[in-house]
C-alpha positions in Angstrom: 182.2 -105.1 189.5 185.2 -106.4 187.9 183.7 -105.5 184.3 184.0 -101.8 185.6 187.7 -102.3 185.4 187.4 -103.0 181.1 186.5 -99.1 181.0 190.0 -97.8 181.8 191.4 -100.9 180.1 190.0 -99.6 176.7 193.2 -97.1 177.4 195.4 -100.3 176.9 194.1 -101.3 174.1 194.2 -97.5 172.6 197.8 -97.3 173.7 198.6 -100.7 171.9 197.3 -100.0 169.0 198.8 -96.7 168.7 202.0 -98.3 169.2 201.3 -100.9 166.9 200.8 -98.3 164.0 203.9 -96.7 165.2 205.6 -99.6 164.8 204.8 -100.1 161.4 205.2 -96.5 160.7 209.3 -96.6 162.0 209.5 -99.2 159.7 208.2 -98.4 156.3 209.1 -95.1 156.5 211.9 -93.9 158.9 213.8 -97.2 158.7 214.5 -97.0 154.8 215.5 -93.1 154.9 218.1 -94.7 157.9 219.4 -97.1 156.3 220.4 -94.8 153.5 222.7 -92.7 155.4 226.3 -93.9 156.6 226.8 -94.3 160.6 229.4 -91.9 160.4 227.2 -89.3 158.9 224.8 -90.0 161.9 227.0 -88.9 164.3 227.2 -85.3 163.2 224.2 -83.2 162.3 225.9 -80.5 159.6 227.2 -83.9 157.6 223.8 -85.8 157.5 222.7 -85.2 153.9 218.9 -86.3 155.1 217.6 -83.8 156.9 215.3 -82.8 154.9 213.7 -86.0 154.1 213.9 -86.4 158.1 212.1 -83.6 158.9 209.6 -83.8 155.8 208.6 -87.2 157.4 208.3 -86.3 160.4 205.9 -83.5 159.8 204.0 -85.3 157.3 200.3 -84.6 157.5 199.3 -88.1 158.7 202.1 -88.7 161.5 201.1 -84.8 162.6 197.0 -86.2 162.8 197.8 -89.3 164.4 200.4 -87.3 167.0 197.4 -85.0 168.1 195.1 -87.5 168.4 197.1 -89.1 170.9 197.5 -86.0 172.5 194.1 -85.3 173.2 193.4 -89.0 174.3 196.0 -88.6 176.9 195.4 -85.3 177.7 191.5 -85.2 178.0 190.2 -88.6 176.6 191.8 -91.0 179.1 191.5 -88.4 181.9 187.6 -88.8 181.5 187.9 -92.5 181.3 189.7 -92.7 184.0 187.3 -90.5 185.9 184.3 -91.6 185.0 185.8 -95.2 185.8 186.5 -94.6 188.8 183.4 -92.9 189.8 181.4 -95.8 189.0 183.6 -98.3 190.9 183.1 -95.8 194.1 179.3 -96.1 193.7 179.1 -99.9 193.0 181.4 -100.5 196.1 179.3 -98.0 198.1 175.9 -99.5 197.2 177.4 -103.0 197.9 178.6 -102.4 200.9 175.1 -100.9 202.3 174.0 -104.6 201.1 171.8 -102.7 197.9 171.3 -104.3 194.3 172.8 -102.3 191.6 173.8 -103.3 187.9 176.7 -101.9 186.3 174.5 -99.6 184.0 173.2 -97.8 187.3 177.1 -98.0 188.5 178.2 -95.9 184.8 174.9 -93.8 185.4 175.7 -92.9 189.3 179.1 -92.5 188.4 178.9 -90.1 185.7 176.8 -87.7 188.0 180.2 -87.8 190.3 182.2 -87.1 186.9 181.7 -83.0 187.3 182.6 -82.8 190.8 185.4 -85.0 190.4 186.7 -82.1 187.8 186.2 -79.6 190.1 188.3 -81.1 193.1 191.5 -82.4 190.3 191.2 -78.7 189.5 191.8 -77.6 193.3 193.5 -80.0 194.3 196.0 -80.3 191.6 196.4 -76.2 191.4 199.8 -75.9 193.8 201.3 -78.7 191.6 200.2 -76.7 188.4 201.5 -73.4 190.1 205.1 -75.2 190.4 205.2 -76.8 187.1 204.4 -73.3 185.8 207.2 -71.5 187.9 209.6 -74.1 186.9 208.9 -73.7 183.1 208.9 -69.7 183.3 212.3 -70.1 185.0 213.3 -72.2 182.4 212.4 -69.9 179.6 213.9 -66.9 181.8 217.2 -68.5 181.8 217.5 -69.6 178.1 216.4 -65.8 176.9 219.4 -64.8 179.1 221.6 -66.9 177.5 220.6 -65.4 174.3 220.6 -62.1 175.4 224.3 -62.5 176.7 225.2 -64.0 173.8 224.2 -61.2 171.8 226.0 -58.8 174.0 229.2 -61.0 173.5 229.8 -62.2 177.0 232.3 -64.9 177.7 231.4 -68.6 177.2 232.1 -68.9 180.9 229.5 -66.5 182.1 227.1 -67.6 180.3 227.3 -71.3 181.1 227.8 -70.0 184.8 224.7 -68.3 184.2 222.8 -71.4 182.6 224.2 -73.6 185.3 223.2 -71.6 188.0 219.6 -71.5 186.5 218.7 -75.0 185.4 219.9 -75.9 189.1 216.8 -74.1 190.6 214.9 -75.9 187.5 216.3 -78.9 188.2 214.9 -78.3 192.1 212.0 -77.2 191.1 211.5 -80.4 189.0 212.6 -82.9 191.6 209.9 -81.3 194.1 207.1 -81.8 191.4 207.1 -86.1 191.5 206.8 -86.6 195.1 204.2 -83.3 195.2 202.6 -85.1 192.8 202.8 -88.7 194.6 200.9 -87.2 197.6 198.1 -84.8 195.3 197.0 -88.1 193.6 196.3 -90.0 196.9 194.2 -86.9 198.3 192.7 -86.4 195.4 191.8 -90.0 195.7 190.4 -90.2 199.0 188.8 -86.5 198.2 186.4 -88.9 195.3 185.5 -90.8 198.2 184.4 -88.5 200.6 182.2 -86.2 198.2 180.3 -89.5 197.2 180.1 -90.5 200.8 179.0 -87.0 202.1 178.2 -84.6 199.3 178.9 -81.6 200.2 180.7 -78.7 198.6 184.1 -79.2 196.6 185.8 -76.9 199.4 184.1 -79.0 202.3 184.6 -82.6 200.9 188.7 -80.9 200.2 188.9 -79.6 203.7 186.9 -82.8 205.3 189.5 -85.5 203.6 192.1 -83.1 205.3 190.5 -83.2 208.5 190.3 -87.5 208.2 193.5 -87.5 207.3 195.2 -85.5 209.8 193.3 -87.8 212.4 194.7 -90.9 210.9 198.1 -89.8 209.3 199.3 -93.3 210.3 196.8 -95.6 208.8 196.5 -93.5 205.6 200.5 -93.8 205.0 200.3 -97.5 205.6 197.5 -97.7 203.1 199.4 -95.4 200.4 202.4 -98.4 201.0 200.1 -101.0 200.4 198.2 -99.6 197.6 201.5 -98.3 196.0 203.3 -101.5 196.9 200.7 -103.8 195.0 200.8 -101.8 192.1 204.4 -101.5 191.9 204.5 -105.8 192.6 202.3 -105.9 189.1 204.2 -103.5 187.5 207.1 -105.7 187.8 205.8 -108.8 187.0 204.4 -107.3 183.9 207.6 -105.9 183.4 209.3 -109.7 182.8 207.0 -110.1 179.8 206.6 -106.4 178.6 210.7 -105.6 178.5 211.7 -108.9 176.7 208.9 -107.9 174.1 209.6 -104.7 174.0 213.4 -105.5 173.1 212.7 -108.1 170.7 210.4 -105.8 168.9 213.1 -103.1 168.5 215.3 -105.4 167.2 213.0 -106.7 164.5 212.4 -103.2 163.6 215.8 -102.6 162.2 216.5 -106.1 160.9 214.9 -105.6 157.2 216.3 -109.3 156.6 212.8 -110.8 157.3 210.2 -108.4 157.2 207.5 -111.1 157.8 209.5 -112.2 161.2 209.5 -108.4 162.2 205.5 -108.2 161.5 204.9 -111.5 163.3 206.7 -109.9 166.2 204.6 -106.9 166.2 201.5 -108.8 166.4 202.7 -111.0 169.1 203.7 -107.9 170.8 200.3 -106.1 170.4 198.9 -109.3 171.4 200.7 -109.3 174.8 199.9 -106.0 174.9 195.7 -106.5 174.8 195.8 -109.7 177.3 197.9 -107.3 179.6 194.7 -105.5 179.5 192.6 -108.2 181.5 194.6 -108.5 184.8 195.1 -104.9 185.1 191.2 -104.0 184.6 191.3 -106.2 188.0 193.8 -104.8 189.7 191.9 -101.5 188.9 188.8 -102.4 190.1 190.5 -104.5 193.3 192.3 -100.8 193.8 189.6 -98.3 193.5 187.3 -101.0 196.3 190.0 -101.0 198.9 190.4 -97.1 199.0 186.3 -96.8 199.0 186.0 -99.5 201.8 189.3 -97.9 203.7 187.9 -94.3 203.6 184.7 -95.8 204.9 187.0 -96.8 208.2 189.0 -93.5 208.2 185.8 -91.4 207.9 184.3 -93.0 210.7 187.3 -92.6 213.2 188.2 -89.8 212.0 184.8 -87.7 212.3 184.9 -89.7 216.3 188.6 -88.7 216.8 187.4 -84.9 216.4 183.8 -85.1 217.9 181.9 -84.9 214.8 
């Protein structure tokens, strides 16, 4: 089931790649236009004499393509991947734990049937979250057409950054309450995969069925988001000792035009790094999406005894 785990990994190598053209992109182009142009002019905007070149680069046709692209792959192209991923990992583990055969072109082919309802739940699910972000960013745009409005009306410099103080506070609020909202949708939304491929069901009854296991085991399910969050976060950081230092290096070779075939070599190795990278966290995928299949199996079945069902 481990080769399930290559499907979200083709992400990584996406990203890499991306990165790798970007990298060779800040070079070639924005690097020369750069070095050009005195520090001291870089510090002030009105006295930078390439701001046109700037801004004709950086809505050049090609960068503009590539930028969407990306877009779209994160927006709608990984989200799939990572769906559909997921969804076969939950049947494989499913079928294997009933002690049943299955290859991994029936665990894609099972798992894509999942793929709709799986939507439909992110969509529910995921709606109070949206509703916030939405508030907050309509707050946001309230208080800077105030400050233009004011402005226009010649109020004080005071007022007005009372007024724009005042109002990015409740935006700043607003945004602090949208990571750990966030934090908790993604681990229902995560056990709310597993139950409509356990039970079927409706998207309103798996939704209000998770809530009901969760309720009746509020302390095992926060000692399995720990340990599921803790592992991750443990990788994370020791990825981080070989991602950082790469990262660095890279951003120094970047602006060091004295060897141009160092700075290429050093792209490579980092896009290199970047695709191996890609192996052990396919495993910790897969290893991921098991546990919380298995574990819901547990909750399920004390929580449906815990309530009588």
């Amino acid at each position: 089931m481990w080769v399930l785990g290559f499907l979200p990994g083709v992400t990584h190598v996406i990203s890499a790649l991306l990165q790798h053209w970007f990298t060779g992109y800040l070079r070639q182009d924005l690097l020369p236009i750069l070095t050009n142009t005195s520090p001291e002019a870089l510090l002030f905007a009105e006295e930078l004499p390439l701001v046109q070149d700037l801004a004709a680069e950086f809505f050049r046709g090609e960068l503009l393509i590539v930028g969407l692209f990306w877009l779209f792959l994160a927006l709608v192209g990984f989200w799939l991947i990572y769906t559909w991923a997921e969804a076969a990992i939950i049947a494989g583990s499913l079928h294997v734990q009933k002690g049943l055969p299955i290859t991994l072109k029936q665990s894609l082919s099972i798992g894509w049937k999942f793929v709709g309802k799986f939507i439909a739940i992110d969509a529910l699910v995921f709606f109070p979250w949206f509703v916030l972000a939405l508030t907050a960013m309509i707050l946001a745009l309230i208080v800077l057409l105030g400050a233009v409005g004011m402005a226009t009306q010649g109020a004080s410099m005071e007022s007005m950054m009372g007024i724009m103080a005042v109002g990015f506070g409740c935006v700043s609020l607003l945004g602090c309450l949208l990571l750990p909202l966030g934090f908790l949708t993604m681990q229902f939304r995560t056990l709310t995969f597993r139950d409509t491929a356990v039970f079927g069901g409706t998207i309103r009854e798996s939704v209000k069925h998770t809530w009901q296991v969760v309720r009746a085991n509020v302390a095992a399910v926060i000692i399995l988001v720990a340990i599921m969050w803790g592992v991750d976060y443990v990788f994370g950081m020791v990825t981080s000792f070989i991602t950082i230092p790469m990262g660095a290096i890279t951003a120094v070779s970047i602006f060091n035009s004295a060897s141009a075939t160092g700075s290429s070599l050093v792209s490579f190795l980092s896009l290199f790094v970047a695709l191996l990278l890609a192996f052990p966290k396919a495993l910790l995928y897969v290893f991921i999406g098991i546990a919380w299949t298995l574990a819901y199996l547990d909750l399920s079945k004390e929580g449906d005894d815990a309530t009588g069902h």
